[in-house]
CHARMM-style PDB file with segment names, atoms N, HN, CA, C and O in Angstrom:
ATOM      1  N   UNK     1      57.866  34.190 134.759  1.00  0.00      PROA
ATOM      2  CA  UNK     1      58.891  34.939 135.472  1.00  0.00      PROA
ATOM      3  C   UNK     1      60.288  34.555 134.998  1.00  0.00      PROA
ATOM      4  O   UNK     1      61.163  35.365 134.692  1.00  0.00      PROA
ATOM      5  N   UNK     2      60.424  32.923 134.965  1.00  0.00      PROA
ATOM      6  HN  UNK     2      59.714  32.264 135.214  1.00  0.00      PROA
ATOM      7  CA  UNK     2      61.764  32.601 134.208  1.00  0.00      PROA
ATOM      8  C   UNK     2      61.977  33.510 132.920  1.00  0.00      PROA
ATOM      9  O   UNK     2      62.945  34.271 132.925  1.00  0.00      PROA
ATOM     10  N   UNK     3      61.275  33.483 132.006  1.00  0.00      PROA
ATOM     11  HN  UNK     3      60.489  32.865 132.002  1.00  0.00      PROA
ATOM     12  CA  UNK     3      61.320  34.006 130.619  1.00  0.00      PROA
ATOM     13  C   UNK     3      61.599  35.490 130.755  1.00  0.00      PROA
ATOM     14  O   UNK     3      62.659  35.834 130.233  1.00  0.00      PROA
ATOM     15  N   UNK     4      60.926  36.401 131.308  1.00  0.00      PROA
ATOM     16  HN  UNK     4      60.065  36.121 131.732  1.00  0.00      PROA
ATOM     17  CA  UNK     4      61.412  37.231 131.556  1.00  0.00      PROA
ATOM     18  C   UNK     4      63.050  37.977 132.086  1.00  0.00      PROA
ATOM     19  O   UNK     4      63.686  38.941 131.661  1.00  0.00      PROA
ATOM     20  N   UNK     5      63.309  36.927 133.260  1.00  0.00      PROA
ATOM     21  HN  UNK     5      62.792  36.143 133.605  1.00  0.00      PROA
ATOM     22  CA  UNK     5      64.878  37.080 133.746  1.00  0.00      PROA
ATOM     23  C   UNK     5      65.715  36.806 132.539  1.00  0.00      PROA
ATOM     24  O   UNK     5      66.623  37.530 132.132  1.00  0.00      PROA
ATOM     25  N   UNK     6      65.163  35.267 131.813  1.00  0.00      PROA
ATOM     26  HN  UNK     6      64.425  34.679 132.143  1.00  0.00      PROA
ATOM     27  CA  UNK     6      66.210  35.422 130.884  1.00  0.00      PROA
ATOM     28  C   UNK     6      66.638  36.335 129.557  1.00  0.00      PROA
ATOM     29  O   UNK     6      67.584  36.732 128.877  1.00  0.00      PROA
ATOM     30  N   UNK     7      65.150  36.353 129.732  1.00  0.00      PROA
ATOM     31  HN  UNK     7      64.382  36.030 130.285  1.00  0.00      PROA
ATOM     32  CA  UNK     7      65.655  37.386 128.540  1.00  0.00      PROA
ATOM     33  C   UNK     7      65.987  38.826 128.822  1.00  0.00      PROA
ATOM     34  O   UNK     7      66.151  39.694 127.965  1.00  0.00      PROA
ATOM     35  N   UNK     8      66.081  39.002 130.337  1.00  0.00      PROA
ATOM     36  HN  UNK     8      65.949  38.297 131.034  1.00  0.00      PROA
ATOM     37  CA  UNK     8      67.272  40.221 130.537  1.00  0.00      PROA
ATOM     38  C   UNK     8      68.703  39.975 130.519  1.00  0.00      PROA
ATOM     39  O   UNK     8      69.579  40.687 130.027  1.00  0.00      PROA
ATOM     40  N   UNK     9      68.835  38.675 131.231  1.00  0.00      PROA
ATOM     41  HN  UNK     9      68.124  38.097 131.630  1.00  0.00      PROA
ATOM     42  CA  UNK     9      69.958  38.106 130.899  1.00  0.00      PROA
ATOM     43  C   UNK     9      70.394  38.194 129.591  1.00  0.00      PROA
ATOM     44  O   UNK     9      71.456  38.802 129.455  1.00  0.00      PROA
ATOM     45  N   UNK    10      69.885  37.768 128.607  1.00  0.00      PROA
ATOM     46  HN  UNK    10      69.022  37.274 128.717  1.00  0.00      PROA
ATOM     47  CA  UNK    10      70.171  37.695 127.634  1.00  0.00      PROA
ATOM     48  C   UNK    10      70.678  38.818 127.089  1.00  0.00      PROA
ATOM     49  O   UNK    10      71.800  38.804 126.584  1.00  0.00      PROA
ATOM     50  N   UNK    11      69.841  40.040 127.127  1.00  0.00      PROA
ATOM     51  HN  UNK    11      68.929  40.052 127.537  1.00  0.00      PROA
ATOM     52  CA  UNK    11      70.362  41.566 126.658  1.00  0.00      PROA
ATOM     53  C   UNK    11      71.231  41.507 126.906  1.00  0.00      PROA
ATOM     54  O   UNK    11      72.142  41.461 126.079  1.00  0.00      PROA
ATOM     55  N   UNK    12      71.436  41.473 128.361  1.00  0.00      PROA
ATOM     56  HN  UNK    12      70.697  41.510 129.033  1.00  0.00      PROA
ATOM     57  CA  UNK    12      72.730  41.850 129.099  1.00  0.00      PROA
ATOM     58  C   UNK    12      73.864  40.808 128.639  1.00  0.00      PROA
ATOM     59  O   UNK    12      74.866  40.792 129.355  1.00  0.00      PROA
ATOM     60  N   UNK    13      73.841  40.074 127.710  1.00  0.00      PROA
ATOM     61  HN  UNK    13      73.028  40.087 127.128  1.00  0.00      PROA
ATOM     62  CA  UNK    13      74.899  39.280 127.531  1.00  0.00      PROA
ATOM     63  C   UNK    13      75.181  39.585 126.092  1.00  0.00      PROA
ATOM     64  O   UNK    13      76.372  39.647 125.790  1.00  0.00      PROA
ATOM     65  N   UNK    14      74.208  39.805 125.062  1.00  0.00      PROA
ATOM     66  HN  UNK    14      73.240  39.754 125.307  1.00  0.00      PROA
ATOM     67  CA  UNK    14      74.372  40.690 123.843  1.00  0.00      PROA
ATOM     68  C   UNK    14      74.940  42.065 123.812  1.00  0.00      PROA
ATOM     69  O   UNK    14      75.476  42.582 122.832  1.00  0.00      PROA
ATOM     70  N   UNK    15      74.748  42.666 125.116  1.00  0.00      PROA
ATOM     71  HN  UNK    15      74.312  42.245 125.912  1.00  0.00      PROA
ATOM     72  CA  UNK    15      75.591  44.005 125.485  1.00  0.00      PROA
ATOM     73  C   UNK    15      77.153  44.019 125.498  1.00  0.00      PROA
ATOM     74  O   UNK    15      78.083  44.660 125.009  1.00  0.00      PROA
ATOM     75  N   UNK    16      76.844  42.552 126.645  1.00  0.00      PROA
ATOM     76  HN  UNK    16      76.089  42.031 127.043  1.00  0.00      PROA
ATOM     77  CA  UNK    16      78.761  42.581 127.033  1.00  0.00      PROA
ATOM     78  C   UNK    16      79.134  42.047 125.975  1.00  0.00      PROA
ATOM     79  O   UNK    16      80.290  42.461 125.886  1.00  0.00      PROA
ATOM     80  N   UNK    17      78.934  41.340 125.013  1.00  0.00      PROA
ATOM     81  HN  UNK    17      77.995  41.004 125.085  1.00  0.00      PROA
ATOM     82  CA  UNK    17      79.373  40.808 123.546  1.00  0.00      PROA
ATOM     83  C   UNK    17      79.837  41.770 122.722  1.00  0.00      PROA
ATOM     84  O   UNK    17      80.952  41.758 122.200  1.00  0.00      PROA
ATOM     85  N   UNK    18      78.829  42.791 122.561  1.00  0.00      PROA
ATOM     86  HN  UNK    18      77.924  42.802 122.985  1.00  0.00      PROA
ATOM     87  CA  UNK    18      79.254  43.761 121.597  1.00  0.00      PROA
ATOM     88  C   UNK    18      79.833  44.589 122.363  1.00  0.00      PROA
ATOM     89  O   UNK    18      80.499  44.884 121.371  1.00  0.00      PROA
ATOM     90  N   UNK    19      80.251  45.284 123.190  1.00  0.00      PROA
ATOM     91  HN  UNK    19      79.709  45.045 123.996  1.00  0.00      PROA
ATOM     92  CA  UNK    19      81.167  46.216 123.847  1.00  0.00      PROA
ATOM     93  C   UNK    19      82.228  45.436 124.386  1.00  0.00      PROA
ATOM     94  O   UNK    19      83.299  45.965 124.683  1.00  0.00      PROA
ATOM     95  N   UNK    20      82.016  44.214 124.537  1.00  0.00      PROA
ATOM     96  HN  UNK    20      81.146  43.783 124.295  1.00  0.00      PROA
ATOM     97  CA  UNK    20      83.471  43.739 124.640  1.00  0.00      PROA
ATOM     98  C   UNK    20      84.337  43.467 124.135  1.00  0.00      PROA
ATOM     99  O   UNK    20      85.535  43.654 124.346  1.00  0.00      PROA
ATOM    100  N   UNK    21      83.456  42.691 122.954  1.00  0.00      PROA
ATOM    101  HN  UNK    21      82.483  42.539 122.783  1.00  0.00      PROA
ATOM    102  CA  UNK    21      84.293  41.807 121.702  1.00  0.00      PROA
ATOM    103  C   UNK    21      84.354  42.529 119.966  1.00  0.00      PROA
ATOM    104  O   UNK    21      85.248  42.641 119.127  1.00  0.00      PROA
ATOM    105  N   UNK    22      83.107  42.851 120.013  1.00  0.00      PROA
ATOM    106  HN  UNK    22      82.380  42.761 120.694  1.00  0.00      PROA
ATOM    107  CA  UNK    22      82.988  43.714 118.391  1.00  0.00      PROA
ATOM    108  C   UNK    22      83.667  44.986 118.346  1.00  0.00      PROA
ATOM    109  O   UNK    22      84.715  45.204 117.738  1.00  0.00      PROA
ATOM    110  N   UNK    23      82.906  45.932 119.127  1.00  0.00      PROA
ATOM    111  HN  UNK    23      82.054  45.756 119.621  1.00  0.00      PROA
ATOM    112  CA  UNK    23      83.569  47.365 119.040  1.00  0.00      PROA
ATOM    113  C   UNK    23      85.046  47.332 119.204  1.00  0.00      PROA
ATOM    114  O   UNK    23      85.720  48.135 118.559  1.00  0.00      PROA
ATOM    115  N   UNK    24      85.748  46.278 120.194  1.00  0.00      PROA
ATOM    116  HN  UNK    24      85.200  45.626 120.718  1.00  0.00      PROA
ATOM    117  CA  UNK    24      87.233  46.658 120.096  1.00  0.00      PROA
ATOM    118  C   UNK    24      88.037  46.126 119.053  1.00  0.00      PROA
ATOM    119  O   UNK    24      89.226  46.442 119.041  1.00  0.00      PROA
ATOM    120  N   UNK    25      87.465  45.168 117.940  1.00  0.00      PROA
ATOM    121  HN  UNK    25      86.499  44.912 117.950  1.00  0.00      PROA
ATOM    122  CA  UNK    25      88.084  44.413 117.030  1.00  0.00      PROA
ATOM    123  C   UNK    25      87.902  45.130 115.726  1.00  0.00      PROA
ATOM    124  O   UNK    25      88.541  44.847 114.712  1.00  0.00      PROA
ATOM    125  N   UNK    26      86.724  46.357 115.830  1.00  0.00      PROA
ATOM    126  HN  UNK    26      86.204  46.587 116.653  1.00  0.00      PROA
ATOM    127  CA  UNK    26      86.455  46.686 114.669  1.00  0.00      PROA
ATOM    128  C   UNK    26      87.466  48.089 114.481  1.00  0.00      PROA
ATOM    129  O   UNK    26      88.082  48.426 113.470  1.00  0.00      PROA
ATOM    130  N   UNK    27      87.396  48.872 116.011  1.00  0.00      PROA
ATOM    131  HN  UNK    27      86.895  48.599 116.833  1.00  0.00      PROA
ATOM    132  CA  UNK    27      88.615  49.485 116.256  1.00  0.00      PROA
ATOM    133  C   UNK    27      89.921  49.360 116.040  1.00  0.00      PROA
ATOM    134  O   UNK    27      90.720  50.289 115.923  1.00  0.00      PROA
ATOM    135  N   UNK    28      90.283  47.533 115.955  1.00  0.00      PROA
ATOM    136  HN  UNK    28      89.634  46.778 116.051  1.00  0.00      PROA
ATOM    137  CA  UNK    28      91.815  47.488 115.694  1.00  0.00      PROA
ATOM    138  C   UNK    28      92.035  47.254 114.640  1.00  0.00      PROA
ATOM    139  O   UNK    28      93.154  47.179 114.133  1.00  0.00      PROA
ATOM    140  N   UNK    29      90.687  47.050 113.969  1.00  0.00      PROA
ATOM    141  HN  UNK    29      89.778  47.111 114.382  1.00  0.00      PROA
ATOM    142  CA  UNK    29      90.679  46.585 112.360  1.00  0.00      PROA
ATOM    143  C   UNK    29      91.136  48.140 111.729  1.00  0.00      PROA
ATOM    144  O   UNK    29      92.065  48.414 110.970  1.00  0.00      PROA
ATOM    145  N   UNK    30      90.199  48.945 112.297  1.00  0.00      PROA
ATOM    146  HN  UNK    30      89.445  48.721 112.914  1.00  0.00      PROA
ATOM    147  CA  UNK    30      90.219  50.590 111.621  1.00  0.00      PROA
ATOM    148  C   UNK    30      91.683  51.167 111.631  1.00  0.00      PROA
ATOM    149  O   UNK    30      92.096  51.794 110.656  1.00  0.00      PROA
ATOM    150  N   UNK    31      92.627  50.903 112.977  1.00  0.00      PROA
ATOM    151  HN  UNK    31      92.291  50.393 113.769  1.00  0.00      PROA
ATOM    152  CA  UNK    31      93.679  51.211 113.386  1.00  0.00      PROA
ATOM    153  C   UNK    31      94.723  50.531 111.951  1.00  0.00      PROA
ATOM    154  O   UNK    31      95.356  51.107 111.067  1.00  0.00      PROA
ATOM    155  N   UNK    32      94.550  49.369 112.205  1.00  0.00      PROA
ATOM    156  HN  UNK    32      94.035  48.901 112.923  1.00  0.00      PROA
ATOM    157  CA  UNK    32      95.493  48.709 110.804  1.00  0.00      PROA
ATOM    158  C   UNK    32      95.591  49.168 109.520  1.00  0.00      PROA
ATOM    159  O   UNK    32      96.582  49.200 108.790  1.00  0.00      PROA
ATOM    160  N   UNK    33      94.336  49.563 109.292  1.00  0.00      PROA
ATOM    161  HN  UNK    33      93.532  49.537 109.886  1.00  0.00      PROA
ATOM    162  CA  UNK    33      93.898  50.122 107.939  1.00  0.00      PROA
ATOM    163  C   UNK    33      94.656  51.087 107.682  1.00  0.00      PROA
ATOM    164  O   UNK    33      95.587  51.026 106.878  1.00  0.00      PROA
ATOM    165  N   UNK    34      94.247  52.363 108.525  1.00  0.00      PROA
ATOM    166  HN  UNK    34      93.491  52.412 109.177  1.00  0.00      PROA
ATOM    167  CA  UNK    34      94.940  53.719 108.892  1.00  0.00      PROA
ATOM    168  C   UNK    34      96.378  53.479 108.672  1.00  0.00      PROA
ATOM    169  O   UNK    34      96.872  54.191 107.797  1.00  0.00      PROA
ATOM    170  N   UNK    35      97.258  52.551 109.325  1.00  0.00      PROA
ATOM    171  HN  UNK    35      96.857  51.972 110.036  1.00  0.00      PROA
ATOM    172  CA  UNK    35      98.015  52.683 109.426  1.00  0.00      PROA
ATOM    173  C   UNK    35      98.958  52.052 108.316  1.00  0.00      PROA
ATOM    174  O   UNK    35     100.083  52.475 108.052  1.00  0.00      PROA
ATOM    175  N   UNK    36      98.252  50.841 107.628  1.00  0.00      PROA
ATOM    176  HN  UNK    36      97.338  50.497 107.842  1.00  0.00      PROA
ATOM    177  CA  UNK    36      98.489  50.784 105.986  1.00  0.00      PROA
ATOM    178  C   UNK    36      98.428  51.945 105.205  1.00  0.00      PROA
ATOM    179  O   UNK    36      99.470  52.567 104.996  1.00  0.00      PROA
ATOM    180  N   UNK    37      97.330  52.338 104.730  1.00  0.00      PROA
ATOM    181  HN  UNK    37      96.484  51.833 104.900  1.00  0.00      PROA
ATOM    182  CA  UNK    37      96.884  53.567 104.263  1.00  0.00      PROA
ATOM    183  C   UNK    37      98.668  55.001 104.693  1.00  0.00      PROA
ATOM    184  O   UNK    37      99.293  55.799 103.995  1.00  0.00      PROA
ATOM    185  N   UNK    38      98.731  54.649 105.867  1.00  0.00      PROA
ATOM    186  HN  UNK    38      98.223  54.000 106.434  1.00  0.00      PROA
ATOM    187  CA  UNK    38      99.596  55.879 105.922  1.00  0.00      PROA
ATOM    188  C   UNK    38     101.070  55.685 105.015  1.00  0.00      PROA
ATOM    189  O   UNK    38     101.685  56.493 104.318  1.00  0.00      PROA
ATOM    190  N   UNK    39     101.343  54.229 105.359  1.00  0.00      PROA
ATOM    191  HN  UNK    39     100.843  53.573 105.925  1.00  0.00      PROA
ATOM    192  CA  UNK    39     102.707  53.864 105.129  1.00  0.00      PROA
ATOM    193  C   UNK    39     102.908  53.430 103.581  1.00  0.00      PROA
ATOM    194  O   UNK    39     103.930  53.050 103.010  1.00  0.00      PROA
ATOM    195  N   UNK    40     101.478  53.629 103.050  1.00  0.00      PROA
ATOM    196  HN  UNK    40     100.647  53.938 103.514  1.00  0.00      PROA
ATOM    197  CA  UNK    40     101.193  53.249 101.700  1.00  0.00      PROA
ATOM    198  C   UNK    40     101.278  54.837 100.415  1.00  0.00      PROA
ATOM    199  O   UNK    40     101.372  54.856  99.187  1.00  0.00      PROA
ATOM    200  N   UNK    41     101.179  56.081 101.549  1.00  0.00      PROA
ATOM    201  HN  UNK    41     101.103  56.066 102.546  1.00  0.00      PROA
ATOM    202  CA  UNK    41     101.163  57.120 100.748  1.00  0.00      PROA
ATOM    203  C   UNK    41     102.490  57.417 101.109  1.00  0.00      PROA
ATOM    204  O   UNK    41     103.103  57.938 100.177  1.00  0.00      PROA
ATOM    205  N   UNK    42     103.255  57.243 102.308  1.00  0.00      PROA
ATOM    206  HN  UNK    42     102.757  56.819 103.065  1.00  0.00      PROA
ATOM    207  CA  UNK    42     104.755  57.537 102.695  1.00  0.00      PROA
ATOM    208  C   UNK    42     105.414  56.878 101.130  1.00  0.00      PROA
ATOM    209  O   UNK    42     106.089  57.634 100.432  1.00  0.00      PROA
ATOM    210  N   UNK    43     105.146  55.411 100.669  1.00  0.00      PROA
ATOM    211  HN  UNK    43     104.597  54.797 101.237  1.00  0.00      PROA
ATOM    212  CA  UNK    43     105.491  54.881  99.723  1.00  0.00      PROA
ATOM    213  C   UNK    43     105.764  55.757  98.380  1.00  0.00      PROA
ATOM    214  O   UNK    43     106.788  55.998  97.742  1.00  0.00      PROA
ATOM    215  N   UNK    44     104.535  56.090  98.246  1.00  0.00      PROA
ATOM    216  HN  UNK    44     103.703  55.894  98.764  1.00  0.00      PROA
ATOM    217  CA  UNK    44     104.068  56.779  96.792  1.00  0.00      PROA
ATOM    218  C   UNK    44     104.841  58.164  96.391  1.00  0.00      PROA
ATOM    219  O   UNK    44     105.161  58.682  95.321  1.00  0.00      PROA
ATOM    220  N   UNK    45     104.984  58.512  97.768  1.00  0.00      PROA
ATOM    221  HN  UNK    45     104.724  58.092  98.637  1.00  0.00      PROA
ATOM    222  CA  UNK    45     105.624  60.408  98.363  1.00  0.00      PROA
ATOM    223  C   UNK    45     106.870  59.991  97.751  1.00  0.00      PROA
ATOM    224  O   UNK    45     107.300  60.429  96.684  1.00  0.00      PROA
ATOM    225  N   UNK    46     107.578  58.883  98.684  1.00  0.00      PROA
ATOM    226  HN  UNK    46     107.229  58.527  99.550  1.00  0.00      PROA
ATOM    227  CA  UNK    46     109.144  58.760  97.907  1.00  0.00      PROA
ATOM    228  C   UNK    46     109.389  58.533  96.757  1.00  0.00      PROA
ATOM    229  O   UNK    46     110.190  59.101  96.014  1.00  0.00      PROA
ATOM    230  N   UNK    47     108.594  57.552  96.529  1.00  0.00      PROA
ATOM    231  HN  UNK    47     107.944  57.091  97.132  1.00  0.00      PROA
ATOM    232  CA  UNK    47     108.791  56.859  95.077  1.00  0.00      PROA
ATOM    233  C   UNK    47     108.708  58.396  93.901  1.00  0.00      PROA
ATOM    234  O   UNK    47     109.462  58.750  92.994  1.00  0.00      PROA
ATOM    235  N   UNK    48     107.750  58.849  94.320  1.00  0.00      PROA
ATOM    236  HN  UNK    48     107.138  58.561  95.056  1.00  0.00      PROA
ATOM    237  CA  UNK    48     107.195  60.193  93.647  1.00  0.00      PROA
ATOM    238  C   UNK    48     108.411  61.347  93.383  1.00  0.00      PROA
ATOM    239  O   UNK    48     108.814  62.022  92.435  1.00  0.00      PROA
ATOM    240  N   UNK    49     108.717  61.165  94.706  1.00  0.00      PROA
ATOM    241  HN  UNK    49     108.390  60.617  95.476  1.00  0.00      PROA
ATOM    242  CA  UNK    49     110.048  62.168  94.721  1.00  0.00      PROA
ATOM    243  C   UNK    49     111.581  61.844  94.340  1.00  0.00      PROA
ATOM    244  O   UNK    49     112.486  62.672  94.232  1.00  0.00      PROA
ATOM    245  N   UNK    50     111.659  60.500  94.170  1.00  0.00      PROA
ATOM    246  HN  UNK    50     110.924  59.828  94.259  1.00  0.00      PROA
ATOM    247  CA  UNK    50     112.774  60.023  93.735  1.00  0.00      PROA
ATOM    248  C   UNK    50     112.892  59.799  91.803  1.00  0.00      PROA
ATOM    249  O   UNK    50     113.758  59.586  90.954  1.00  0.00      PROA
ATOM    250  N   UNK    51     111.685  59.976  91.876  1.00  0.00      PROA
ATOM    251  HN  UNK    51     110.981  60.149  92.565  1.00  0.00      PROA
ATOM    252  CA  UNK    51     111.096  59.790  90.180  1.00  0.00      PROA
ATOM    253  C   UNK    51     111.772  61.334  89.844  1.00  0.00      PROA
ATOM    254  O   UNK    51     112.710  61.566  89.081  1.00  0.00      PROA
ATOM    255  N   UNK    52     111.099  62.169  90.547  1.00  0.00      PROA
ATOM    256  HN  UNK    52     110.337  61.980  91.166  1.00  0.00      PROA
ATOM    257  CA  UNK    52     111.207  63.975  90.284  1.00  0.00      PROA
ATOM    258  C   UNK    52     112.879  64.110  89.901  1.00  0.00      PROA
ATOM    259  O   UNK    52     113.344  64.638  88.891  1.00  0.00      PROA
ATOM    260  N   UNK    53     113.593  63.498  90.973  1.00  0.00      PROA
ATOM    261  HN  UNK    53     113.215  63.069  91.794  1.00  0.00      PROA
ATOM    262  CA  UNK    53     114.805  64.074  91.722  1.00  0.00      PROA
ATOM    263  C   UNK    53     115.950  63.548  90.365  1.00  0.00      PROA
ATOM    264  O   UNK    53     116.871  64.247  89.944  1.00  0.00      PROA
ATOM    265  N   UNK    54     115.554  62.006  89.805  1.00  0.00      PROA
ATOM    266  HN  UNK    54     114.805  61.438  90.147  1.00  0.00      PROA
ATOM    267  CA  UNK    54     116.447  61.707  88.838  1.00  0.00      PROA
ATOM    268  C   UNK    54     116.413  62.221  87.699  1.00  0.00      PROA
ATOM    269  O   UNK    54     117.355  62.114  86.914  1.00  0.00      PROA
ATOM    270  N   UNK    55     115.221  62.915  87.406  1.00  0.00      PROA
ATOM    271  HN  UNK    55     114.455  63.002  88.043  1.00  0.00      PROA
ATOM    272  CA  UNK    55     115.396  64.044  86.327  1.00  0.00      PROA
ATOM    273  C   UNK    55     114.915  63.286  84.936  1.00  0.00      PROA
ATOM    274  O   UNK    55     114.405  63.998  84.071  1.00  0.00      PROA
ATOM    275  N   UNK    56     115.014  62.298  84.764  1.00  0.00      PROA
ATOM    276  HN  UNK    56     115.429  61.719  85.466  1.00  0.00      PROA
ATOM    277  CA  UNK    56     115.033  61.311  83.251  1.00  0.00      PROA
ATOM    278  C   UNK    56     113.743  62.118  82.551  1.00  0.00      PROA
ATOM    279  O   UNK    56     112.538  62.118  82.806  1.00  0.00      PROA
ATOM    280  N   UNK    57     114.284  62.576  81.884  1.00  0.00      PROA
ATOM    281  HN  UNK    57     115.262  62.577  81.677  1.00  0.00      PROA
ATOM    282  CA  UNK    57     112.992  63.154  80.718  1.00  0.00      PROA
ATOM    283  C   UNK    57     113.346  61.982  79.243  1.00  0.00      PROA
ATOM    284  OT1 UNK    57     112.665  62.056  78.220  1.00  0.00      PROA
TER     285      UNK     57
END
């Protein structure tokens, strides 16, 4: 009967682990990325367009 409880316990503690701790870290990981990624093509856009704009052939 012990073995049994615990190892509901247990689920239930591998549950709150991963919905507590993984999914929201992997989320803020994704968020950072994104938000590199964005400020990394904002980069490229200017640079791109400032290349265009000075004309140097």
């Amino acid at each position: 009967m012990a073995r049994i409880a615990l190892t509901v316990l247990g689920i239930f503690l591998a549950l709150w682990l991963v919905f507590g701790f993984v999914l929201p870290t992997l989320f803020a990981i994704f968020k950072f990325l994104l938000f590199a990624a964005v400020l990394a093509f904002l980069g490229f856009v200017a640079v791109t367009l400032v290349g265009k704009v000075s004309g140097r052939s």
